[in-house]
C-alpha positions in Angstrom: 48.4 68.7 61.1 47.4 66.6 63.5 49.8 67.6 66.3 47.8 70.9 65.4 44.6 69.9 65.8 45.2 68.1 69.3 46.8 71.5 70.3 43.5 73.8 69.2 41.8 70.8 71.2 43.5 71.4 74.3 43.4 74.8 74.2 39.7 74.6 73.7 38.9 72.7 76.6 41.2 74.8 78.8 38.9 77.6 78.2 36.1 75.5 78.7 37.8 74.4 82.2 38.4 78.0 82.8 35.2 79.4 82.0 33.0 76.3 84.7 35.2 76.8 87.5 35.2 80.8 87.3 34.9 82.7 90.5 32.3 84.6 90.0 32.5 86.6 93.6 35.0 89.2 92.3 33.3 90.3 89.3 29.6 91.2 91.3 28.8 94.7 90.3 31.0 94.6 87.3 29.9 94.8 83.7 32.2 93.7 80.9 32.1 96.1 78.0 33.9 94.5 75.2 32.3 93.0 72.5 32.3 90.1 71.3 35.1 90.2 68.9 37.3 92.2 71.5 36.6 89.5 74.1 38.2 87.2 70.9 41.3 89.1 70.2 42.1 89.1 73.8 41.0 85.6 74.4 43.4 85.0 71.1 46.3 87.3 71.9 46.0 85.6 75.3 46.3 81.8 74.0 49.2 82.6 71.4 51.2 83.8 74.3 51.4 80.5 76.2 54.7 78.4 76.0 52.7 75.3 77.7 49.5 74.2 79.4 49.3 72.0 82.5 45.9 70.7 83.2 44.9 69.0 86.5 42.0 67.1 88.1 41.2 65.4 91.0 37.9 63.0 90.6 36.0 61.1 93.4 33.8 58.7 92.5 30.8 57.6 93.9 32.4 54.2 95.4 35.1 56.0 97.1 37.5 55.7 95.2 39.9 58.5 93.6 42.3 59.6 90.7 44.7 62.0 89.7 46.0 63.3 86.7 48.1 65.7 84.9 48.4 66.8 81.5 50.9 69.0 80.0 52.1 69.9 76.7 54.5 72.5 75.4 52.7 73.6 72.9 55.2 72.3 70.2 54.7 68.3 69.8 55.7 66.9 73.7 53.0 66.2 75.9 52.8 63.7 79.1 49.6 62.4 81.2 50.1 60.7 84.2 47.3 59.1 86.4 47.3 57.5 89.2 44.2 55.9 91.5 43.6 55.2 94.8 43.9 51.6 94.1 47.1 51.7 93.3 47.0 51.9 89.6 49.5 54.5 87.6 49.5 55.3 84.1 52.2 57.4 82.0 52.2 58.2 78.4 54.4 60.4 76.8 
């Protein structure tokens, strides 16, 4: 249950991700007819098709200083995050 829950989690914040960094340039002049419950089935149909999910980021902070991460999971139980920062520090989990 719980690897279940931290996979609805991820999958939730991918769409979130998705959703805030949208280019919106390509859809001017466009309207999206679905309803609401289409725009669920698809966004549904569209998640149970994935076989793994590999997020990453790249942060600055204010002080100059940098990390980056990845995330992936295979949607079945394995999933890795690596970080490593501009000051030299590296992290792995598995």
């Amino acid at each position: 249950m719980r690897t279940n829950a931290a996979v609805v989690a991820l999958c939730l914040l991918t769409g979130g991700v998705a959703v805030g960094c949208a280019d919106t340039d390509d859809t001017v002049g466009t309207t999206d007819t679905r309803s609401a419950g289409q725009l669920l089935n698809d966004a549904n149909r569209t998640m149970k098709a994935l076989t793994s999910v590999t997020i990453e980021t790249d942060t600055v902070s204010g002080m100059g200083n940098s990390r980056f991460s990845t995330l992936r999971t295979d949607l079945r139980g394995r999933c890795t995050y690596e970080a490593t920062e501009t000051t030299g520090s590296e992290l792995e989990q598995r």
